[in-house]
C-alpha positions as CSV (number, residue, x, y, z in Angstrom):
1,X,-36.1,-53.3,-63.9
2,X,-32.7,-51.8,-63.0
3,X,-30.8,-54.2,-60.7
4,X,-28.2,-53.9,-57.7
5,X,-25.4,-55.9,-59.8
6,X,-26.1,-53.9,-63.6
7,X,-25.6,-50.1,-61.3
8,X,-22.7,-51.7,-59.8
9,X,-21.3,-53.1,-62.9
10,X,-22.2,-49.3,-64.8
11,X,-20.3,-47.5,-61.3
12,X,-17.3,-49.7,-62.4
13,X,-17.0,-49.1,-66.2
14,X,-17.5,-45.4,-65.6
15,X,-14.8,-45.3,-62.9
16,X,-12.5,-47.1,-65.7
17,X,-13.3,-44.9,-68.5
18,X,-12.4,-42.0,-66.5
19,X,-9.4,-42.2,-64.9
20,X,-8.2,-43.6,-68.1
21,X,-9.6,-40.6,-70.1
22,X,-7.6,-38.4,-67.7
23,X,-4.5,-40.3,-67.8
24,X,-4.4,-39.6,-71.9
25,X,-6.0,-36.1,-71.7
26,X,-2.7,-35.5,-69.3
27,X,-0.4,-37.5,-72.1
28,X,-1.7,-35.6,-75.1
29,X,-2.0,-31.8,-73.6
30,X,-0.2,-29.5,-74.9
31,X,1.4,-28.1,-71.6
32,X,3.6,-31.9,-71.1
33,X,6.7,-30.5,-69.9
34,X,4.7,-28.9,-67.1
35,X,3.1,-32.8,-66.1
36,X,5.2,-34.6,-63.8
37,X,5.4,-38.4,-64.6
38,X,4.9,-39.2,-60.9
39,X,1.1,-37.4,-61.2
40,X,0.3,-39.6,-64.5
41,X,1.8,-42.9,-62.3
42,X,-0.2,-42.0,-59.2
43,X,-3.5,-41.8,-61.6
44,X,-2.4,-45.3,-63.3
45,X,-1.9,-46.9,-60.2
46,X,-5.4,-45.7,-59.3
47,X,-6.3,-46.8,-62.5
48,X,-5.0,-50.3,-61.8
49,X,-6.3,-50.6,-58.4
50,X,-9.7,-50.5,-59.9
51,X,-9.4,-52.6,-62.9
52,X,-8.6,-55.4,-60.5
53,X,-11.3,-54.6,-58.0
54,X,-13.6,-54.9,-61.1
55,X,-11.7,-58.3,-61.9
56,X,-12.3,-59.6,-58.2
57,X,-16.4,-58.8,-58.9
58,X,-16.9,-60.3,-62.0
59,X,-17.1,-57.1,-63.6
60,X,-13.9,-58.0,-66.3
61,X,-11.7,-60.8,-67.2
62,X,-8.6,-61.1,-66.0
63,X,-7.0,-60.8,-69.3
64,X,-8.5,-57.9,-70.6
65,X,-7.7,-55.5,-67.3
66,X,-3.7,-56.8,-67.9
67,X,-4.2,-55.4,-71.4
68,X,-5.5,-52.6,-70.5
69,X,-3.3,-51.8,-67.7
70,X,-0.3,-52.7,-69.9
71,X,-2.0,-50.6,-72.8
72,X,-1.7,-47.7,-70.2
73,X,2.1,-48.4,-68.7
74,X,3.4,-48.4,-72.5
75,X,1.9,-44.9,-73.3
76,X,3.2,-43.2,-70.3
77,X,6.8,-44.9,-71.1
78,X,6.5,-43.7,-74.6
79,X,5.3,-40.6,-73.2
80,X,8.1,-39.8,-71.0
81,X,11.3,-41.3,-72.8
């Protein structure tokens, strides 16, 4: 039996996986001069904002959605320097 907190849980893993799969699709395509870094900050911060709502439900620890999030800031600086 399927229950109301695993499809929750599931809704929030998959949101996390892809916005952060579209954050390095935009860091390692070919066309990077054309990306802005303001459109890969706007998708972090989205990125960010639901790592800590899944933090707030019991969905991640704290400390892994800072590494993560930090994982994400360092390749976008790398990116763009």
């Amino acid at each position: 039996m399927i229950t109301s907190r695993y499809l929750r849980n599931k809704s929030y893993i998959s949101k996390m996986k892809t916005y952060k799969t579209k954050i390095m699709h935009l860091l390692t395509s070919s066309e990077k001069d054309t990306i802005n870094k303001n459109e890969v900050l706007k998708i972090a911060k989205e990125y960010e904002k639901i790592n800590q709502s899944g933090v707030n439900k019991g969905i991640l620890h704290k400390n892994k959605s800072i590494r993560n999030i930090s994982r994400i800031y360092n390749t976008i600086n790398k990116t763009f320097i």
